[in-house]
N, C-alpha and C positions, 0 to 999 in steps of 0.2 A: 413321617415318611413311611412309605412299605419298607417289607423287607425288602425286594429288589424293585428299584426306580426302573431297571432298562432290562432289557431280555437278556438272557445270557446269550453269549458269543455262537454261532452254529457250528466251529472249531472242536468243539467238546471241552472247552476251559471252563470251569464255574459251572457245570451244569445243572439242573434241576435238583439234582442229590443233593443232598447239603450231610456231610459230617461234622463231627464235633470237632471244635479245634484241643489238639491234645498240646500238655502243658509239660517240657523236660521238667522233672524240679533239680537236676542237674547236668545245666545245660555248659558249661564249660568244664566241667569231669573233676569239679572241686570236691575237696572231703570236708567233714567238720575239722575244724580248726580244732589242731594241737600242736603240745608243747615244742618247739625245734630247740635241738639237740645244737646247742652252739659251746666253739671249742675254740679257745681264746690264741692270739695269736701273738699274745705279746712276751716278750722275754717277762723272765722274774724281777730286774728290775725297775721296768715300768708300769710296777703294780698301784692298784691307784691309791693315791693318798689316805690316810689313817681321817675320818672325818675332825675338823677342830682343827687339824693341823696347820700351821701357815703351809702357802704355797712355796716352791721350791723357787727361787731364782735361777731364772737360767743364764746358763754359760756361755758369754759372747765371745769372740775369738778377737783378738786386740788386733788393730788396725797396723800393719805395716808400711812404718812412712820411707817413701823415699824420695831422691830427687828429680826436678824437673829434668832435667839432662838426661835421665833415663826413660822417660816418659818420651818427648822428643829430642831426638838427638840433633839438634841443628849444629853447624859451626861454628857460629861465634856462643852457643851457651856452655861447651863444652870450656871447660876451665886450663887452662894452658898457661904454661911456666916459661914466660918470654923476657921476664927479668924487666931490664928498661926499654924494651924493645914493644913498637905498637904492633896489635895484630893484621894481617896482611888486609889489604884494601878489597872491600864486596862489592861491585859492583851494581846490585839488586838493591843494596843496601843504602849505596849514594844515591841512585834515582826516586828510590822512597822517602828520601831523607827532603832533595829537594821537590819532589812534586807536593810535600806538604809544605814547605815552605811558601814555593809559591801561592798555593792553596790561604794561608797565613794572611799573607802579603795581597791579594787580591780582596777578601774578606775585610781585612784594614782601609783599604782605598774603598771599597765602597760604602764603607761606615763613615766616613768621612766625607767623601763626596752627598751624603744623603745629610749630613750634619751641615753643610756647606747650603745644600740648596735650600734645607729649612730653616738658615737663617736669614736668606737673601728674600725669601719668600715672605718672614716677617717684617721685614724690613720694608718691601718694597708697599706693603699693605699701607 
């Protein structure tokens, strides 16, 4: 190829001149590389280990157990000194109590009923 394929623009961009292209040789205003002056930020002692040495185990903080009752406080987990006496009647408590039951009770019948029709069903073959 030439050096220029197309004419230059009649603008005055790219004209007929042609200069050299110059070259930064420091184009982002870096210097030669030295030493940086680093100043440690750690206490005394967490200086680092002596080479050879085992590692240090660290120190876990031991787990505080406590009770469920404390975590949530519901009414009936909380522990109460009622002697021979039952704890007063929940009401949330009876309808959970029987909707599983019924739940129970329905799952039964139709385990049955499905026992029931596949024996009729060998039977009648």
């Amino acid at each position: 190829m030439s050096d220029r394929s197309k004419k230059p623009t009649e603008r005055g961009y790219g004209g007929s001149e042609e200069r050299p292209t110059e070259v930064d040789p420091n184009p982002y205003g870096r210097r030669k590389s030295e030493p940086i002056q680093v100043v440690s930020m750690k206490t005394p002692h967490e200086a680092p280990p002596e080479p050879g040495a085992p590692p240090q185990t660290p120190i876990v903080p031991r787990p505080k157990l406590r009770a469920i009752s404390e975590i949530t406080p519901l009414p009936h987990a909380q522990p109460r000194n009622l002697g021979y006496l039952a704890p007063p009647r929940d009401p949330a408590e009876v309808r959970s109590r029987q909707f599983r039951e019924l739940v129970l009770w329905a799952s039964v019948a139709v385990i049955v009923a499905s026992i029931v029709a596949l024996v009729i069903w060998f039977v009648a073959r």
